[in-house]
N, C-alpha and C positions, 0 to 999 in steps of 0.2 A: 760818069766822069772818070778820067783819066791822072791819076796823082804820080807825082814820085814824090818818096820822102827818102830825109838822108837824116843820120842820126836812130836808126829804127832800134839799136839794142841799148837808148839812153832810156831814160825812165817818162818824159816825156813820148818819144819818138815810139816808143813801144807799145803803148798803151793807143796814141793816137792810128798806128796800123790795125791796131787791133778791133778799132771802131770804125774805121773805113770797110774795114772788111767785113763787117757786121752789118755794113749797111750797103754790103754789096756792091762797092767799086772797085774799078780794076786799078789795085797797085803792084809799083814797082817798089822795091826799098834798093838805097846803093849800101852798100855792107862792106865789112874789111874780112869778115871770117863768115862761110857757110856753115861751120859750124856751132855758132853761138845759139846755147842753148834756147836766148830768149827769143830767137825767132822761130825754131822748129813746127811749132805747129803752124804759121802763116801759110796758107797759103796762097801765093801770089807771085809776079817774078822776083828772082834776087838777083840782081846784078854785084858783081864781087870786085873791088878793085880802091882804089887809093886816090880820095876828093882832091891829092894833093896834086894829084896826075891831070893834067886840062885835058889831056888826049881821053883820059877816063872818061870825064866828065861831060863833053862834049858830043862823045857818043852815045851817054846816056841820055840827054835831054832832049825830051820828043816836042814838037810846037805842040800848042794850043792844049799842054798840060797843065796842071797846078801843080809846083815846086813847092814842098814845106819843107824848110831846111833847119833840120832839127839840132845839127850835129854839131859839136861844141866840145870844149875843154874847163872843166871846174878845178881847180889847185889853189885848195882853199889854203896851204902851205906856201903856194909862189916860189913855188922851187924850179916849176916847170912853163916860165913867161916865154922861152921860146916858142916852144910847145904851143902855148896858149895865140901867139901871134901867129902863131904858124896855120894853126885850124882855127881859131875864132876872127881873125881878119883875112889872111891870104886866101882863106879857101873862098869864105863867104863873097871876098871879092870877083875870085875868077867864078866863081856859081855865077853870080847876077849878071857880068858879061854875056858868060854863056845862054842862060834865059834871057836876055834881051837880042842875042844874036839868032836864038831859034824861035825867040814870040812864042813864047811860050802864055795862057792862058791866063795866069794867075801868080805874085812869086810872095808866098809868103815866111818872113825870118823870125826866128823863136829868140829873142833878146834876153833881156834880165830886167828886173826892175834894180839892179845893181848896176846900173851901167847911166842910171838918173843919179845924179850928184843932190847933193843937200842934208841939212841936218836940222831937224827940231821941226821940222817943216811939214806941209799936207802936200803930196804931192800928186801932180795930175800928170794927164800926157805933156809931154815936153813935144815943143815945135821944132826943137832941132837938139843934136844931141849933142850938149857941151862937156868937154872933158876936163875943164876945172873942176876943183873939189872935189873928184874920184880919185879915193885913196889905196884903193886894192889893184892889181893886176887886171886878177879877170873882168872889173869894171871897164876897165880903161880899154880892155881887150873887145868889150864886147861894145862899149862906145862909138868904137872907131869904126867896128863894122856896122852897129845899127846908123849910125852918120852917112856911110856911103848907101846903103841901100836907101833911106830916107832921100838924102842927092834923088836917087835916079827914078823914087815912086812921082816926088814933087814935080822933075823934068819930065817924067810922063812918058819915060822909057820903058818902065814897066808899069802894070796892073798890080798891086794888092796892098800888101801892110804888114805892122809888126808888132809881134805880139809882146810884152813884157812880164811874163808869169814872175812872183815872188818864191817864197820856198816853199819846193810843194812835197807834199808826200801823200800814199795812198798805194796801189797794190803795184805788179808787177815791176818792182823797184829791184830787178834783177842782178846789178852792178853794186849794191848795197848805195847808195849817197851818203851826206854827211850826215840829211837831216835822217835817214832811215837807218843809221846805222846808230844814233841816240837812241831809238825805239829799240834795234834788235838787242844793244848795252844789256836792255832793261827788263829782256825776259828770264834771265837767271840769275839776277842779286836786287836786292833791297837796297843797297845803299846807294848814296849819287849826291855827287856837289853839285850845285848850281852857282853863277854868279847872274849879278846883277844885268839888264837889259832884257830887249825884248824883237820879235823881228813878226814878220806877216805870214800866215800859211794858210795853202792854197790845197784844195784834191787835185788832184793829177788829172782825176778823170771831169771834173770841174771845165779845168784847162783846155784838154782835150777837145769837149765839147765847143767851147768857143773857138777855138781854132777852128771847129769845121764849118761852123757857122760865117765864119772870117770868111773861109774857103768859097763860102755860096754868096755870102753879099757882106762887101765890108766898106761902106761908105768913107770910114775916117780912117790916114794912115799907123796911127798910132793907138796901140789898147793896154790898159794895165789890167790884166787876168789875175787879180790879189783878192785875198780872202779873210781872215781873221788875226787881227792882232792878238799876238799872245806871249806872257812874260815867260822868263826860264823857269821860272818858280812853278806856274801854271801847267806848263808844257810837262813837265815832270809827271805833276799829282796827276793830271791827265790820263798819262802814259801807265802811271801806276792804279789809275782807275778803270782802266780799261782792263788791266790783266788783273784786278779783286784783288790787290795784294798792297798792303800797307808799308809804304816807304822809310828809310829812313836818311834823311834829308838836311845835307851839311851846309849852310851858306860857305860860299869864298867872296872873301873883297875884292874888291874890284883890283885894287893894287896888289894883292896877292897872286890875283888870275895873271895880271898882266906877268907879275913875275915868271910863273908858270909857265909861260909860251916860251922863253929862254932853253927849256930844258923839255918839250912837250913833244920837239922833231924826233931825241935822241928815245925818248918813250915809246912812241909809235913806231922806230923803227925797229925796237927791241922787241916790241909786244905783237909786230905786222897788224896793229889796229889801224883801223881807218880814221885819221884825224878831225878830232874834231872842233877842240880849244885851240886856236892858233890865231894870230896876231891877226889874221883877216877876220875873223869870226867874231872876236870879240870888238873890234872896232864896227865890223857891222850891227854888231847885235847894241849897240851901243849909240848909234846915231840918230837915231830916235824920229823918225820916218815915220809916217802913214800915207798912205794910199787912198785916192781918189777914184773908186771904180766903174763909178756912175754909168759909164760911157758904154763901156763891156758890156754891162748890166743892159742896159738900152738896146745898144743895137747888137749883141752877139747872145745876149741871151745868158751871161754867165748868171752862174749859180752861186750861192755861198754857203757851202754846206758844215752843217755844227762840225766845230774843230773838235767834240768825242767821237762822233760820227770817223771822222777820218782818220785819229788816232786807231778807233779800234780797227778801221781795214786794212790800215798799217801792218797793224801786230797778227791781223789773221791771215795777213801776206807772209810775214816772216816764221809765223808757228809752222806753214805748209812748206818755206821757198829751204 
């Protein structure tokens, strides 16, 4: 079979070229840089050029391919919601145009399970994707597009579905993320706060797999690719369990945390770390959400592999990356 994927140097997109090619199909990935490391060893075509371009676009998309449209904007800061509207709705918008104008085989979109609103609640796939009660940016951003794509699987203008992975982590995490960049924190000091809450984590390569499985037969429009609930507290000694090394472990209050985000932009920008405590984060980590994944499990086949398990391929990602 015949894929293109877009998004290929995300940590998702990355990993998922990585298994296509392992299993011997012919992809294309659309790219902004030939140069980026984490494609190098692919080999497959790379087409170079700018999602935001319809003229790009349009000459990339071959009929009776399968499209996974991996590529996105996270700004867990919301400093950068143009940005995020810009490639998390415009693009995905003129994509599905274009797959529906070349009938293309299959279109399937990498969502969020952030982009499902609610709080205290179990949550399953949603029948349509309501933008009440999303409180973050990239929610809202990712919303609107899994909405319109949903629009056009239900009209029956395309073939496939949409995936909703939680936070994942596991190897080739090349870009550092938020949640990989709490693991790499944690290979050269002992100390570390936590505050209160807790969120869902998923292996990448987990993911991965049920996407492709998506890719060959996906009867329902809608999947939650979610794995293991786990507290901050947990998520730590984890972390610290996996590198042998005994922590030393500050609680912060919740209203202390909150305070903290105030002053957490001018840190990051000072320290050039990647953010991680910030007013998105901890309302997410706070909402208090689980995940219904039955469906994935059933018919995509996911996996739910022990959250040490993937801490540690985390950390044996970042000891080599």
């Amino acid at each position: 079979m015949k894929y293109i994927v877009t998004g290929a140097t995300g940590h998702i997109g990355n990993n998922l070229v990585k298994l296509l090619l392992e299993k011997g199909h012919d992809v294309t990935i659309l790219i902004r840089n030939i140069n980026d490391p984490s494609i190098k060893d692919f080999e497959c075509q790379k087409l170079v050029g700018d999602l935001s371009n319809l003229d790009f676009v349009e000459s990339s998309i071959e009929k009776d391919t399968i499209v996974i449209h991996s590529a996105g904007v996270i700004d867990i800061t919301e400093k950068q919601v143009d940005q995020m509207m810009k490639v998390n709705v415009d693009v995905t918008i003129n994509l599905v145009q274009t797959c529906i104008k070349k009938q293309v085989k299959k279109f399937i979109y990498l969502s969020s399970t952030d982009a499902i609103p609610g709080y205290n609640i179990k949550v399953s796939e949603p029948e349509e994707f309501n933008l009440d009660g999303l409180s973050t940016y990239y929610g809202i951003t990712k919303g609107i597009a899994s909405d319109y794509v949903l629009k056009a699987l239900k009209q029956g203008l395309l073939e496939g579905c949409i995936i909703c992975p939680s936070a994942v982590l596991g190897t080739r995490d090349f870009k550092v993320s938020s949640k990989g960049s709490v693991v790499k924190s944690c290979l050269n000091k002992k100390l570390c706060f936590y505050t209160r809450g807790n969120y869902n984590f998923v292996d990448v390569e987990d993911v991965c797999l049920a996407i492709y499985n998506a890719s060959i037969n996906s009867p329902s429009l809608v999947y939650l690719v979610t794995g293991v609930d786990v507290t901050i507290k947990e998520f730590f000694k984890t972390i610290y369990r996996g590198l042998g090394k005994k922590p030393i472990m500050v609680y912060s209050p919740y209203w202390l945390t909150i305070f903290g985000t105030w002053f957490s932009p001018l840190y990051y920008k000072l320290t050039k770390k990647k953010p991680v405590y910030t007013k998105m984060a901890i309302k997410t980590l706070n909402d208090k959400k689980t995940f219904d994944n039955t469906l994935a499990k059933k018919e995509l086949g996911l996996k739910e592999t022990e959250f040490q398990v993937i801490v540690n391929k985390t950390i044996e990602w970042f000891k080599r990356f």
